[in-house]
C-alpha positions in Angstrom: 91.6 -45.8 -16.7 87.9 -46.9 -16.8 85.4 -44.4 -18.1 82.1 -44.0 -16.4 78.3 -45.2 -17.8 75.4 -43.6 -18.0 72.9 -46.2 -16.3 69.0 -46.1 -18.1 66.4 -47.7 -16.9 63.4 -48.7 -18.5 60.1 -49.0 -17.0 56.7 -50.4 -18.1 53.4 -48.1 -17.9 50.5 -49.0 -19.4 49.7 -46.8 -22.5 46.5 -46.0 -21.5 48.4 -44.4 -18.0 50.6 -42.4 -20.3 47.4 -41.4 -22.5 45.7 -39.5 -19.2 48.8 -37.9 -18.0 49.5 -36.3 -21.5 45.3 -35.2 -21.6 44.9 -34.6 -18.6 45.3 -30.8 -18.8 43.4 -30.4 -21.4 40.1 -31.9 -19.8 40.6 -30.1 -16.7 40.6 -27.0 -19.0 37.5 -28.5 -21.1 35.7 -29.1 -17.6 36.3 -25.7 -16.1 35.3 -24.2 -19.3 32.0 -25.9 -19.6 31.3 -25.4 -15.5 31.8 -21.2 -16.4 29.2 -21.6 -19.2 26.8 -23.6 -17.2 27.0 -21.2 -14.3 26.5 -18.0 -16.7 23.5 -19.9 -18.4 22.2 -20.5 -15.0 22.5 -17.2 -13.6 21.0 -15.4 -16.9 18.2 -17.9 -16.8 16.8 -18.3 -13.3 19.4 -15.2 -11.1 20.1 -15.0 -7.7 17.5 -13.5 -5.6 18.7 -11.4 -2.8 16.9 -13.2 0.7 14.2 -11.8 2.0 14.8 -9.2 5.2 13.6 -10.1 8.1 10.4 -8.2 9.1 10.9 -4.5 10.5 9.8 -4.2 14.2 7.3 -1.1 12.8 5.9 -3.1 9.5 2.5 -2.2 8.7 0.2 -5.6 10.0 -2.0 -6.9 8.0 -5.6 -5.4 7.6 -8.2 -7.1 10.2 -11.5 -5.8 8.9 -12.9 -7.4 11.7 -11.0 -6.8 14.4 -11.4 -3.2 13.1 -15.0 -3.1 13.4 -14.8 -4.3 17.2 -12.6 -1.7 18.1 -15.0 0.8 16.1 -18.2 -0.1 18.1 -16.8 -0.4 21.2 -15.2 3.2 20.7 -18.9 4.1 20.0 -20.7 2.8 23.3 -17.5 3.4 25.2 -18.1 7.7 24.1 -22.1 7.3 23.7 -24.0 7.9 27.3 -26.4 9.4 28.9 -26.0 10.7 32.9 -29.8 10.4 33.3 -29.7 6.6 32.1 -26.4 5.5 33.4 -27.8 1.5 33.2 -28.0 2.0 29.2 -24.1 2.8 29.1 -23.5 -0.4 31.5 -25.5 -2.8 29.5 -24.1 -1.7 26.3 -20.1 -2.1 27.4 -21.1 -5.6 29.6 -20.4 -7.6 26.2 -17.0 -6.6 26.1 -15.9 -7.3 29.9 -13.9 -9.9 31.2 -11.8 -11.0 33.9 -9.5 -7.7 32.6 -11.9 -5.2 33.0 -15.1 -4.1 34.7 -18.5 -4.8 33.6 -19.4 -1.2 32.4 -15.1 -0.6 31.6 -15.3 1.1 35.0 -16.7 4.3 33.3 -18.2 6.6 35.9 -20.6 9.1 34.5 -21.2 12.9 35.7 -24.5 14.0 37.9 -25.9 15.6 34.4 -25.1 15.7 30.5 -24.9 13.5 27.9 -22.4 12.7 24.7 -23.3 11.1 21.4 -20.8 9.9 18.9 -21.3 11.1 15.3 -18.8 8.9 13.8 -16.0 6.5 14.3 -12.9 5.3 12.2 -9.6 3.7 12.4 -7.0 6.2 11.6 -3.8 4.1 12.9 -2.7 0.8 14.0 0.1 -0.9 15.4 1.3 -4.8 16.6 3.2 -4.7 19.8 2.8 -8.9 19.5 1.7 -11.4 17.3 -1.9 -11.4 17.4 -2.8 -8.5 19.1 -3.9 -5.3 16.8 -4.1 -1.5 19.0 -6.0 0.5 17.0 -6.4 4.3 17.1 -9.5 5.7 16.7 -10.4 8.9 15.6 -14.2 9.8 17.4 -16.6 12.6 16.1 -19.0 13.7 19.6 -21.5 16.1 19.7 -20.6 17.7 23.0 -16.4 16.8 23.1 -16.0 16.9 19.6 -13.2 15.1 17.7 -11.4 12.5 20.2 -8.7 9.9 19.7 -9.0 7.0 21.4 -6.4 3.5 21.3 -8.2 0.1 21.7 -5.6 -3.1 21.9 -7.9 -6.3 20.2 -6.8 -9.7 19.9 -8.4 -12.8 18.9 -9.0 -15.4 21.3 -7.5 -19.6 20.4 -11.5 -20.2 19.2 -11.0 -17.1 16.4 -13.3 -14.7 18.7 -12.1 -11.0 19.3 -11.5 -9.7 22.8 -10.0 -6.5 24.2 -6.6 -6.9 26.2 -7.3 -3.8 28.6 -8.7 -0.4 28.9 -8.9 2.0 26.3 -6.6 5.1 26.4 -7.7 8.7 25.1 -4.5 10.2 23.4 -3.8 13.0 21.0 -3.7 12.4 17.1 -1.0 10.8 14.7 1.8 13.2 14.4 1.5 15.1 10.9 2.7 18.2 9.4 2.4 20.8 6.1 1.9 19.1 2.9 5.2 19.6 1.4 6.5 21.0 -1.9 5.3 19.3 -5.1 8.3 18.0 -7.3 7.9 19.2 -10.6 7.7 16.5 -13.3 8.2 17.0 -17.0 5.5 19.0 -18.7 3.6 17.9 -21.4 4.5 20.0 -24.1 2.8 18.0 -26.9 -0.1 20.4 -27.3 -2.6 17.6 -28.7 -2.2 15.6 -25.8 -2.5 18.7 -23.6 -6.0 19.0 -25.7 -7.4 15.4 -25.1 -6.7 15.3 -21.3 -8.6 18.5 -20.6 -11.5 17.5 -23.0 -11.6 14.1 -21.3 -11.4 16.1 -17.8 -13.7 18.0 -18.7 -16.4 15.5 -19.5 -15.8 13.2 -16.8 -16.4 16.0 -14.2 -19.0 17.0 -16.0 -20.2 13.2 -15.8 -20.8 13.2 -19.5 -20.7 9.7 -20.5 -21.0 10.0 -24.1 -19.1 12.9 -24.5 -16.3 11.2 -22.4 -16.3 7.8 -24.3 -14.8 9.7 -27.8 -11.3 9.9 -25.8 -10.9 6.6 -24.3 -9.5 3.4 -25.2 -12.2 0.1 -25.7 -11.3 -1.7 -22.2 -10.8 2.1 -20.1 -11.5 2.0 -16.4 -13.6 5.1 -16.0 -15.9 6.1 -12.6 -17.6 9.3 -12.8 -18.6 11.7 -10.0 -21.7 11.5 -8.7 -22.5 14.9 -8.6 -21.5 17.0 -11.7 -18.7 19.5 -11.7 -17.9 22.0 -13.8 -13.9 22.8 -15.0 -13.2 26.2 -14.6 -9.1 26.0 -15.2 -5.9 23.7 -16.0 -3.4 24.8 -13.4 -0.7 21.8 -14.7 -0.1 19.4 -16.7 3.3 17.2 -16.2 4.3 13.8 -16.7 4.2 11.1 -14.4 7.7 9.6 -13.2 7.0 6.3 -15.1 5.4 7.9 -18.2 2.9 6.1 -18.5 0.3 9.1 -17.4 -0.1 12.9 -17.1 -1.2 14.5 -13.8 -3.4 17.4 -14.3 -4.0 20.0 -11.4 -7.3 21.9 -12.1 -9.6 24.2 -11.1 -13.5 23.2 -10.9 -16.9 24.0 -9.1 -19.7 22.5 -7.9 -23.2 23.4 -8.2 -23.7 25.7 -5.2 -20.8 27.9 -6.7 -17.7 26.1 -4.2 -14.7 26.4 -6.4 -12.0 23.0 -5.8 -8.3 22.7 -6.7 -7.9 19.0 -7.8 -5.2 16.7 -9.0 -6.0 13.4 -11.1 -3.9 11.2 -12.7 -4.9 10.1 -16.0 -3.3 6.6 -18.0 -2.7 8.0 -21.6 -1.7 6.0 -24.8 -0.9 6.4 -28.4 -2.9 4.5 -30.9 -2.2 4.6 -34.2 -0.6 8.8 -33.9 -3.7 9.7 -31.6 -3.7 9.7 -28.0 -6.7 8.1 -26.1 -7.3 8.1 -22.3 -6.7 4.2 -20.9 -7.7 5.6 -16.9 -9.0 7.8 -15.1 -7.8 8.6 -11.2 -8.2 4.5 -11.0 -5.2 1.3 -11.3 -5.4 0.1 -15.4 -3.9 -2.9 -14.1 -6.1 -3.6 -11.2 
């Protein structure tokens, strides 16, 4: 009876083969190691930033100062005329016509009276498209009184300014009661308390010298220009950032008219003594 053999067979690898295969694992682990630290360094360094969102359809445009001042004069001649020299109102609107509107805006004026406006300002504005700015004007008269009128500029391919249309008289931006103030902390340090209404004090008063003892060497200061005198502190609480204290006071004017005011004042602490660094104005700006 013949007993079975084991068969073994031999084969050849080179030894630097059979170095890899046993290392291998341990430089993938060495590698994935040294890609986590490199990713944490680089995300505590330089983090992602989330992407900008796209533009909301009712973002605020950017101010037009010019475009602005168009719509303000043309409100002016468009609301300024006289029945008994109707050619005065034409020639002053002809600069503005074009192939979209009449020469004199097709404004037709009554058998008698007149209207003056006092004063004109942009009080709203909106961009239905790129490069077109409607404006809402509110217009002071002398015999309508306060009217609000929408004027749509654009600017023409050579940078010029041009109306798209006809004005429209419409009612005025939506507002409503000023609503309850959210208390803040209140200052409770009664030193600090002392050198904000001694500063307020002096600024209304536009005392310049008197004022200059409480502030810091590079404070942004601009007094009144006419002198007021403080009658009363109503509050004095903490800003959310705590960086200043807003102050609600009492104060009156010359003639004897009594005001209810709020200003915000940038305080610091310099060496245990505080010292205003602001005064209703950005310290950063």
């Amino acid at each position: 009876m013949s007993e079975g053999r084991s068969t073994l067979t031999i084969t050849a690898r080179p030894l630097w083969a059979i170095r890899i295969a046993r290392e291998l694992p341990r430089y993938l682990l060495s590698s994935l190691a040294v890609a986590g630290l490199a990713a944490t360094a680089r995300f505590t360094i330089a983090p992602p930033r989330p992407a900008a969102p796209a533009a909301a359809a009712n973002q605020r445009p950017a101010p037009d100062r010019a475009a602005e001042g168009f719509a303000a004069l043309f409100a002016r001649r468009y609301l300024t005329w006289n029945a008994a020299d109707p050619l005065a109102s034409q020639r002053s609107l002809q600069p503005f016509a074009g192939p979209g509107m009449e020469a004199d805006a097709a404004l037709q004026l009554p058998g008698s009276g007149r209207e003056r406006v006092e004063w004109a300002e942009v009080v709203g504005q909106r961009e239905p498209t790129a490069g077109e700015h409607v404006y809402t004007l509110a217009a002071q008269t002398d015999t309508a009184g306060l009217l609000y009128l929408t004027v749509s500029v654009a600017r023409a391919a050579d940078g010029r300014l041009t109306l798209t249309g006809y004005p429209s008289i419409v009612g005025p931006p939506a507002y409503g009661p000023a609503p309850a103030p959210v208390r803040s902390r209140e200052v409770a340090d009664p030193t600090l308390a002392t050198v904000v209404q001694r500063a307020l004090r002096n600024y209304l008063a536009a005392s310049a010298g008197e004022l200059a003892a409480d502030l810091t060497s590079g404070a942004r200061v601009s007094l009144p220009v006419e002198p007021l005198t403080l009658v009363s502190t109503q509050r004095l609480d903490w800003s959310p950032d705590g960086r200043s204290v807003v102050a609600v006071v009492q104060a009156r004017d010359a003639r004897g008219v009594q005001y209810t005011l709020a200003y915000e004042v940038d305080v610091v602490q310099l060496a245990g003594r505080w010292e205003v660094a602001a005064l209703q104005v950005d310290a950063d700006a």
